[in-house]
C-alpha positions as a printed NumPy array, in Angstrom:
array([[-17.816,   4.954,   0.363],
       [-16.741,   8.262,   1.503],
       [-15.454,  11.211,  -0.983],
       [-13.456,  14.117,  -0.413],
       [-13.192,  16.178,  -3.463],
       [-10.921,  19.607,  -3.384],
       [-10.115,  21.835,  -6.67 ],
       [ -8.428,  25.124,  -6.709],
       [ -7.06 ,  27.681,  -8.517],
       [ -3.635,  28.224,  -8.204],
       [ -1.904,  31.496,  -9.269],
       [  0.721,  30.214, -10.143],
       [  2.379,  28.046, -12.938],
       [  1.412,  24.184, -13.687],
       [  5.57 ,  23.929, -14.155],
       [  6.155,  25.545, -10.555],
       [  2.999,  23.915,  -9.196],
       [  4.042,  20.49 , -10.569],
       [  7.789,  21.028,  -9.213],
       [  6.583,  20.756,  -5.391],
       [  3.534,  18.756,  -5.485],
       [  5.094,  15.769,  -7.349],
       [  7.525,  15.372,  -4.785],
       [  5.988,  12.621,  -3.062],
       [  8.41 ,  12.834,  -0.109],
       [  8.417,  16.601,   0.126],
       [  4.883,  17.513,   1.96 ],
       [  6.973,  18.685,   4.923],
       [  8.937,  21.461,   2.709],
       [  5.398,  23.063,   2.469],
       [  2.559,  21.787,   4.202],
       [  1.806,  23.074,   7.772],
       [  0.606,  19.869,   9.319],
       [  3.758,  17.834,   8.489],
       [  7.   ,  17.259,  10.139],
       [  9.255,  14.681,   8.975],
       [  8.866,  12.418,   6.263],
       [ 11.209,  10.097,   4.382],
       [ 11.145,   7.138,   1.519],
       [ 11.235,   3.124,   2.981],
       [ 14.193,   1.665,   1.665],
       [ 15.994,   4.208,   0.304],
       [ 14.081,   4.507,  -2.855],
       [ 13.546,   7.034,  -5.127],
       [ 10.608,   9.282,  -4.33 ],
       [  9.449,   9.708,  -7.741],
       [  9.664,   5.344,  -8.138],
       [  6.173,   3.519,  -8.52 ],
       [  5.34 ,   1.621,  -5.431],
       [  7.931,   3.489,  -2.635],
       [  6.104,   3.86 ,   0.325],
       [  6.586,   7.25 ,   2.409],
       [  6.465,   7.111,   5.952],
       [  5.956,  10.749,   7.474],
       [  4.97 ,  12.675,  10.82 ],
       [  2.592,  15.253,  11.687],
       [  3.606,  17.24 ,  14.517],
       [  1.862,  15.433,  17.191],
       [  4.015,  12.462,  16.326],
       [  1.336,  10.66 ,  14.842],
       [  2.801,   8.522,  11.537],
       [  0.863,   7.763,   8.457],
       [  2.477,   5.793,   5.518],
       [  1.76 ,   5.796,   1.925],
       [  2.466,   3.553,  -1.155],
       [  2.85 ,   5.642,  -4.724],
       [  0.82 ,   4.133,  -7.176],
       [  1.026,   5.959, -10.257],
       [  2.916,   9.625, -11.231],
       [  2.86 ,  11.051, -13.965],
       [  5.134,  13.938, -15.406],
       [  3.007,  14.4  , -19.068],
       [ -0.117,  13.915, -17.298],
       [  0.513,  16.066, -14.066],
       [ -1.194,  13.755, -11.652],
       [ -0.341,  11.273,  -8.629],
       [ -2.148,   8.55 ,  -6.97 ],
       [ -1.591,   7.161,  -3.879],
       [ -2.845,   4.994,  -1.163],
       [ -2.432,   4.663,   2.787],
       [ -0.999,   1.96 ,   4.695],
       [ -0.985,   2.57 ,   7.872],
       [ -2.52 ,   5.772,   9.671],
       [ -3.609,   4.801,  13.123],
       [ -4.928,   8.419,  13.968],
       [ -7.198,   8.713,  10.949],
       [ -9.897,   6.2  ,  11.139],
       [-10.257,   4.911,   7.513],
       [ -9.904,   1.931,   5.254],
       [ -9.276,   1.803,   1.295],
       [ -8.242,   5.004,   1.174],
       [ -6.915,   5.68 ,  -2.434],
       [ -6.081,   9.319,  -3.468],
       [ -5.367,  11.5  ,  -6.446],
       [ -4.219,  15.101,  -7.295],
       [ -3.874,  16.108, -11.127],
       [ -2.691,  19.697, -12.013],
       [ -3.984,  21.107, -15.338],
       [ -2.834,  24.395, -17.208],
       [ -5.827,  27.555, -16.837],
       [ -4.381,  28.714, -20.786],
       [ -6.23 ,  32.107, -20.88 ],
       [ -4.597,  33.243, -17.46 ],
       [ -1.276,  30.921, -17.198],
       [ -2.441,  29.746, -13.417],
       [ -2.779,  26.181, -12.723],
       [ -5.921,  24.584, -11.846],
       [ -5.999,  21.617,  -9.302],
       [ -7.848,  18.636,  -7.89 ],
       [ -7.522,  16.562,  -5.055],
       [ -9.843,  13.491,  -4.351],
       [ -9.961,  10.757,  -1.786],
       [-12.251,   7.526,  -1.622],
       [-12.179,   5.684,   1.429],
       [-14.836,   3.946,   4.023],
       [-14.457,   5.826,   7.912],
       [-17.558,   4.784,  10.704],
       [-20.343,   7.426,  10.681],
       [-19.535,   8.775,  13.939],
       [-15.695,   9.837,  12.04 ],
       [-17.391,  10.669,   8.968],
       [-17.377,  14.215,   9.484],
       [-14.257,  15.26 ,  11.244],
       [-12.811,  12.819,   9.04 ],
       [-13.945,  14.575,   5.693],
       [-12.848,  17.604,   7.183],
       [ -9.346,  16.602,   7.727],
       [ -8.473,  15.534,   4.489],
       [ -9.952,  18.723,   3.245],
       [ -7.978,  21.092,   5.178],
       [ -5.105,  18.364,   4.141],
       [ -5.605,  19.221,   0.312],
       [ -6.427,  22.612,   0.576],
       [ -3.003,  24.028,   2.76 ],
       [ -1.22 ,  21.541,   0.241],
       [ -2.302,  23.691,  -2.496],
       [ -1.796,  26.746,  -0.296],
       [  1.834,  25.842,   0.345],
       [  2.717,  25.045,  -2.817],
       [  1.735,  28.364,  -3.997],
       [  3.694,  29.853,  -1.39 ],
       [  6.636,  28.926,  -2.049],
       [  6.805,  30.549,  -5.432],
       [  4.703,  33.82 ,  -3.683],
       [  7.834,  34.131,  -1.934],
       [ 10.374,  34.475,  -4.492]])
């Protein structure tokens, strides 16, 4: 089992940081490697089991099933479907959010499990890194903008 773990400080609030990253069908409002993305079946986004279906810009689809969110505990887990460009199986995610109280920042973390082929492994890895990471960055951004 492979395990991508990303934490970060945020400077901004857990309530702003929250308000974009819990919108599981928003990652193209903020995150760079995203295009399109939209909720199977008309369901809410927020709604335990919906399954988003969204594009990067190469075209390339990857679709998700929400397994748990939660609004007092800051923190959504997820796993993929379908994502014929990124060579992995049981992938299950999870980001949490937590308050930094002495600054009023949030602190965040980002992990995926999943099994990829050794010869993916690293470029792999590195994906869902740089995946987590400009998530966080975007987020952040959007409240750095005013």
């Amino acid at each position: 089992m492979t395990r991508v773990y990303v934490s970060a400080v945020m400077p901004i609030t857990l309530e702003q940081a929250w308000s974009v990253l819990r919108d599981f069908n928003g990652l193209p409002d903020y995150h760079p490697f995203f295009a399109k993305s939209e909720i199977e079946e008309g369901r809410p986004a927020d709604q335990v089991g919906c399954v988003r279906h969204f594009h990067d810009h190469d075209g390339n689809h990857i679709r998700e099933e929400l397994l748990s969110l939660s609004d007092r505990d800051h923190l959504c887990c997820y796993r993929i479907l379908e994502a014929p460009a990124l060579p992995v199986q049981g992938y299950l995610a999870e980001m949490r959010l937590k308050p930094i109280t002495t600054s009023g920042q949030c602190f965040g973390e980002w992990w995926a499990e999943f099994e990829v082929a050794e010869a993916d492994r690293e470029d792999v890895m590195q994906r869902v890194s740089d995946t987590f990471r400009l998530a966080y960055e975007g987020a952040t951004e959007r409240f750095a903008k005013g």
